[in-house]
N, C-alpha and C positions, 0 to 999 in steps of 0.2 A: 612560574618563571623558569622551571627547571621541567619542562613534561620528562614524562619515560618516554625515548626514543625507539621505535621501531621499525624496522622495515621488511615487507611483506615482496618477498618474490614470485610473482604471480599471481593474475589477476581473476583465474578462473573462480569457482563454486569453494574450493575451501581454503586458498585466497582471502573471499572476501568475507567470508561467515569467520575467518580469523578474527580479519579486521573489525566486525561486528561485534563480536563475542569480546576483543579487547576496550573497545569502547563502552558498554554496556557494564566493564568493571566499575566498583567504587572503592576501588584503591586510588592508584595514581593519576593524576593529567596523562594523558598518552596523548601522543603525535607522530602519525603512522606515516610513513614514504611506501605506497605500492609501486613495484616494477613491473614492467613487461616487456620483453624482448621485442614485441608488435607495438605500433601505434594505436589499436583497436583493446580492450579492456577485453573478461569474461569470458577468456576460456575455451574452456569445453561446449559452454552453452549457445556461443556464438560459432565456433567450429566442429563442434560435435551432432547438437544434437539435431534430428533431421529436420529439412524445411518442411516436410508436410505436419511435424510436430508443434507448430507457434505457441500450441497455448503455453508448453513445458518451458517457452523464453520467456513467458513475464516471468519469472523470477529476475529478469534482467532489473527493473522495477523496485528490489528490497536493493540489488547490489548498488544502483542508482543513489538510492538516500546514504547508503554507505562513504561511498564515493563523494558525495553531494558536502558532506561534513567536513566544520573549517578544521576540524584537528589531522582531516587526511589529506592528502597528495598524492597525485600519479602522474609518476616517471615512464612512462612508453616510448619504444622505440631504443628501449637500454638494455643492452645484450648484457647478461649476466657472464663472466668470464672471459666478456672478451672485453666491455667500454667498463665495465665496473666488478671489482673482482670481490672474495671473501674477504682478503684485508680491509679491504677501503669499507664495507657493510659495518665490519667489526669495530673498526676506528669512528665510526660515525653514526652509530647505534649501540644504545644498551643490550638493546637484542634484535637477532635477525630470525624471520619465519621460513621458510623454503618449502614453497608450495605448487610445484611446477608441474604434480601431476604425471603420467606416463605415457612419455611422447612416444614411444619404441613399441615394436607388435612383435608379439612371440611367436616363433618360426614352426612351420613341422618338423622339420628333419630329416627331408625326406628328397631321394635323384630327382632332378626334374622342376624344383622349388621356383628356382630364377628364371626360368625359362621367357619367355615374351608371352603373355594371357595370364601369367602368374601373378596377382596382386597380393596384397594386403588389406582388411577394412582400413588401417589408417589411412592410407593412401586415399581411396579411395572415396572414405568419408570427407577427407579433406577436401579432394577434389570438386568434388559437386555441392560443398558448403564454403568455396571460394580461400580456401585458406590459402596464403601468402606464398607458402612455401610450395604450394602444385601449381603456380600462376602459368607454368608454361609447360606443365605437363599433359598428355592426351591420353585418352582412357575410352579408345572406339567400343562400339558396342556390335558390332557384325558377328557376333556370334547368335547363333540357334539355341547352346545347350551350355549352361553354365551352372559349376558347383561352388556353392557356398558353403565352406568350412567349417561348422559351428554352430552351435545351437541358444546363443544367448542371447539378449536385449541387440547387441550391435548385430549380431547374424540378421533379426528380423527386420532392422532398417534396411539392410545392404538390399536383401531380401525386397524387403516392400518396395525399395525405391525403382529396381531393378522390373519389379511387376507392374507396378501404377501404370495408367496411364499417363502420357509426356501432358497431355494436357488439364489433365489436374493439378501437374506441378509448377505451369507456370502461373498461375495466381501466388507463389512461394518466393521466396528468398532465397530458391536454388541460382546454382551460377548457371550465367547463361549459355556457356561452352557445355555443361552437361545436360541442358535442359537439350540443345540441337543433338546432341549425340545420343540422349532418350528417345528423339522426336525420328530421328532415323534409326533405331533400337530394332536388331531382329529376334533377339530372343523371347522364344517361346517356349523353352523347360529352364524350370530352376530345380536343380538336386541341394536338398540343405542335409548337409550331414552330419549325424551325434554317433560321437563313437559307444559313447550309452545308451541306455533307454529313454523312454519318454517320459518316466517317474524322474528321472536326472536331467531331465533338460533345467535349463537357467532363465529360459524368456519366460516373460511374467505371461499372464492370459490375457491381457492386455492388448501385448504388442502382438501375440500368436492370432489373437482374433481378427485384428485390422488384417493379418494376411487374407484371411480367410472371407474376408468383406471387398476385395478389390474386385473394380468391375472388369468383369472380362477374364476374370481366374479363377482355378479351378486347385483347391488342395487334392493333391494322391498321396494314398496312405496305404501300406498294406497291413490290413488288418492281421498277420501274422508276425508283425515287427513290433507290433503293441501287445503278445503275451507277456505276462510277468512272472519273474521269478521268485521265490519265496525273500529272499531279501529286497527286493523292490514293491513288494505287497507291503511290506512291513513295512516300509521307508515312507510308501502313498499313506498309508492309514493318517498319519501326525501331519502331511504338508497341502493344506487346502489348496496352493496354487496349484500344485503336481495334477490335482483333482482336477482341477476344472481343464488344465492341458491336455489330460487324458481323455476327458469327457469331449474337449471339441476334436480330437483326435479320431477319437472312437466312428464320431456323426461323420468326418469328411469320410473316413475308411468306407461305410456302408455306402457313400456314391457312384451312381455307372459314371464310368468315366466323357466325358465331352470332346470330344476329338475338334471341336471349333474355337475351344477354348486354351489359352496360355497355363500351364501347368505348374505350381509347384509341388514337387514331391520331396516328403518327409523320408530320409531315410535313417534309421535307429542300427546301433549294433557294430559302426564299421568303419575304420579307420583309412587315413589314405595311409598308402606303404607308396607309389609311386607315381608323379607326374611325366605322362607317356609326350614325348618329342616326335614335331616330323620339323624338319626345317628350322630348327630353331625356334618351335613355338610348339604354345600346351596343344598334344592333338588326342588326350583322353586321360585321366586319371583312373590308377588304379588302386581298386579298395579292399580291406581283407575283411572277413564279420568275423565279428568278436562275440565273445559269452561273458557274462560279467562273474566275478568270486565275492564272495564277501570280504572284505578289509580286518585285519584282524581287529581294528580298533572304533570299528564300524564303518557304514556305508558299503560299493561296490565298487572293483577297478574291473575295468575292460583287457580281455586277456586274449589273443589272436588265436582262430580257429586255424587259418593254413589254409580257410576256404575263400577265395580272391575273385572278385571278376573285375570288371573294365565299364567305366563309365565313358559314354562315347560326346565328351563336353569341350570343350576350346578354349575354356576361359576357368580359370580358379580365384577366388576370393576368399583366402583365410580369414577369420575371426574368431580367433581362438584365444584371444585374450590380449592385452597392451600389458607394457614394462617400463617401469621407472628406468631414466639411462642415467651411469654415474653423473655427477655433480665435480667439478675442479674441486681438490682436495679436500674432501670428503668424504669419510668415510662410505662403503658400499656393501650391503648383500648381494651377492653377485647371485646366488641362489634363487632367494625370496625377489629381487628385483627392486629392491628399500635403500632407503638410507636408513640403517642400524635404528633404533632410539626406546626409549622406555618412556612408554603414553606421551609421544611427541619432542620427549627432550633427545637430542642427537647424543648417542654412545658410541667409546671405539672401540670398539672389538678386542686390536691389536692392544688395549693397555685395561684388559680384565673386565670391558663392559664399562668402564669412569664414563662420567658423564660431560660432555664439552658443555661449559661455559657459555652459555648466552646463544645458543644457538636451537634451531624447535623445525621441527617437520609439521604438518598437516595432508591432508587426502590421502591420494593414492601412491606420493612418493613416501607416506608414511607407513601405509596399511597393506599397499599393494590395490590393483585394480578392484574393487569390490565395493558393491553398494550401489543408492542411485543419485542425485544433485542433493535432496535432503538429505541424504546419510551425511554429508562433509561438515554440517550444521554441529549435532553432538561431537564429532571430532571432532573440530576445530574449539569448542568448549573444552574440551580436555587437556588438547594443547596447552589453551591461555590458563586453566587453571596451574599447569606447570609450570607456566611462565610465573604467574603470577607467584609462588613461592617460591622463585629466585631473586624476588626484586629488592629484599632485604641486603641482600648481598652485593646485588649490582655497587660499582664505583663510576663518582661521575666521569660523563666524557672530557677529552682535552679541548677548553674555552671553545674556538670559532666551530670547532666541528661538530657540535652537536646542536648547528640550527640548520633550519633547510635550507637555506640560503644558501651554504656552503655547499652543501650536495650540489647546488645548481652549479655554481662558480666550478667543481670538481669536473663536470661532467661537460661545461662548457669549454672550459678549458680543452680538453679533450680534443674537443670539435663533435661532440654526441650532440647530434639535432635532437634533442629529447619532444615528445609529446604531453603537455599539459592535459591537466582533463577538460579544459574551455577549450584545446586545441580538440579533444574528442568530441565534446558535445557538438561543436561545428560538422564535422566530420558525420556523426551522426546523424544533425540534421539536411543534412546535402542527401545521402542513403536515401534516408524514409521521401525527400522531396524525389528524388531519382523514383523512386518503387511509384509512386502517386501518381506519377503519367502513365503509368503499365497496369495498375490495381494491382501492385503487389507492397508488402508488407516495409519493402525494401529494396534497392540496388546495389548490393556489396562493393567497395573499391576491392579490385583485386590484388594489383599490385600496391608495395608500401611504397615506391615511388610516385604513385598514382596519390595517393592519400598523402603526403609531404607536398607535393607536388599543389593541391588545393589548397593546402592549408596556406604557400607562401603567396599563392595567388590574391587570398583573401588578405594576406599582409599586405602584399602590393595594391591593392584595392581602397586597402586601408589609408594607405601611405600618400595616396593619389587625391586620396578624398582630402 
């Protein structure tokens, strides 16, 4: 009669392994409220990860039975802070989760950044995986010679997507304003740049191999960008992945090069110092090569040599990492890029580290960007085990507000069109019915006016019948 009330903000990968991992106790009744600021559920995994990757979405699949469950609920289309604030979570939950993930991309620092060919992966990824928020944004591709920032899992998509052929992608769930802007796509160099070595790179062998398998591409490598140094010998010896990045490294270095073919080249060693301007727009970046030092406390940092040249590219695409952005009155590490917390419980800093009261992190606004869709599985376990040793404590809520029903009436009241999940499964199945006349997987609604927009139609439909 009395479940433990919760509500989970955000519906991506550690979101819903929350939501999982709470259910899955044999403590209390739970009865979960998820939010999303979108009408659309899942994250990361619906706007992140890339479309030539589908099989990495059936996890959509576990999040589905999650969802599917009469003790949960989903609120989409409810702006945290703006239609529903901390008060009201707290007034109307025993506990609230905050799992929103890091929507923000960490910048270089460098003249030149904003320039127009200056991107971001967020951006970017968003874009060509239809996210809500780039609906009217354009991202031409008339460049020749383009450098990609970074060397990790999100470098090698921007990367891959950037190489593929357009016509492989459209069997995908790409959007289709980037599928036409691949399909008239002139570049033919991609520079992907590690201010480290290849022993330090971060993309698994995985993603580094599909580069290296696209038809019509050609990895360059210079084989003298792959010596190593006595601390990166040591570093390779313990990290199998390192190994085998090396190993297909090594193979693309010894090939002549193909002058018929689309290029990307690895380059190691070299940081950008500045994005070079003609007009108001990127017309070269420039890079300095670095030597690595040991770390007093191990590993290696990149330390500038003074020796600089000029890459001659038009287009830049950081991926150097995402960042949790603060949260309305909540505490923040401005540093780390976190909300504060100890294994998931929210702490204030400003009052000796104490711990708040009913309140929990998961993923990456917990930990920071790091890991892969499985990692949020055990963290998010950890979380609820904290949750779960404050629930002795918890005091009930006050009478109407701790049913759902009241959330609804709160939010109606409002005027918040909220999104039900029967409102998503429709929505959903329109998508996959959209893709089915194209052979593809799926037809994203782009815009959330678009997606509101069906759903009242199907009311009126409704209404008629």
């Amino acid at each position: 009669e009395h479940p433990l009330r919760v509500a989970i903000v955000g519906t991506g990968p550690s979101g819903m392994y929350a939501a999982q991992s709470l259910l899955q106790q044999d403590g209390p009744t739970v009865s979960i409220d998820l939010f999303d600021r979108l009408p659309a559920p899942w994250g990361l995994v619906r706007y992140g990860v890339a479309p030539d990757h589908q099989k990495i979405k059936n996890v959509i699949r576990v999040f589905e039975k999650t969802a599917d469950d009469p003790r949960v609920s989903f609120f989409g289309h409810v702006h945290f802070g703006r239609d529903l604030t901390r008060e009201d979570l707290l007034r109307h939950y025993h506990q609230v989760v905050y799992a929103v993930g890091a929507q923000g991309d960490r910048e270089m620092g460098i003249s030149g950044e904003d320039l127009a060919g200056s991107w971001s992966s967020t951006e970017f990824v968003n874009w060509y995986n239809c996210h809500p928020d780039l609906a009217d944004s354009c991202y031409p591709l008339e460049h020749e010679r383009v450098a990609v920032v970074g060397i990790g899992n999100v470098a090698m998509d921007v990367t891959r997507i950037l190489a593929r052929p357009a016509e492989e992608l459209a069997t995908t769930d790409i959007s289709d304003e980037a599928l036409r802007c691949l399909r008239a796509s002139r570049v033919r160099e991609i520079h992907v740049l590690a201010r480290r070595g290849p022993v330090q790179a971060k993309c698994s062998p995985a993603e580094l191999r599909e580069v290296g398998e696209l038809a019509g591409v050609q990895v360059v490598v210079d084989a003298a960008e792959l010596e190593l140094d006595p601390t990166s010998e040591a570093e390779l010896a313990d990290d199998r992945a390192a190994q085998k990045n090396l190993e297909l490294w090594r193979q693309w270095a010894e090939q002549p090069l193909d002058p018929d073919k689309r290029h990307v080249r690895f380059r190691f060693m070299v940081s950008p110092v500045e994005v070079l301007a003609a007009d108001s727009r990127v017309a070269g970046l420039r890079v300095e090569r670095n030597r690595l030092e040991p770390r007093p406390g191990g590993g290696t940092r990149p330390v500038g040599s003074g020796e600089a040249e000029t890459l001659p590219v038009t287009l830049v695409i950081r991926a150097i990492g995402y960042k949790s952005l603060p949260l309305v009155d909540l505490p923040y590490d401005a540093r780390r890029a976190v909300v504060p917390n100890d294994r998931g419980r929210v702490i204030d800093p400003g009052a000796g580290e104490a711990p708040l009261a009913r309140e929990y992190v998961v993923g990456w606004v917990k930990r920071g960007p790091s890991g892969l869709i499985g990692s949020n599985k055990m963290d998010a376990a950890e979380t609820v085990e904290r949750m779960m040793e404050e629930v002795p404590e918890l005091a009930p809520l006050p009478g109407a507000a701790a049913t759902r029903r009241e959330m609804e009436r709160l939010l109606a009241g409002r005027g918040v069109r909220f999104v039900t999940y029967d409102d998503w499964r429709r929505l959903d199945a329109r998508e996959v019915e959209r893709g089915r006349r194209h052979g593809r997987p799926r037809v994203k609604f782009l815009r959330v006016e678009e997606m509101l927009a069906e759903l009242d139609a199907d009311t009126s439909e409704a209404v008629g019948e």
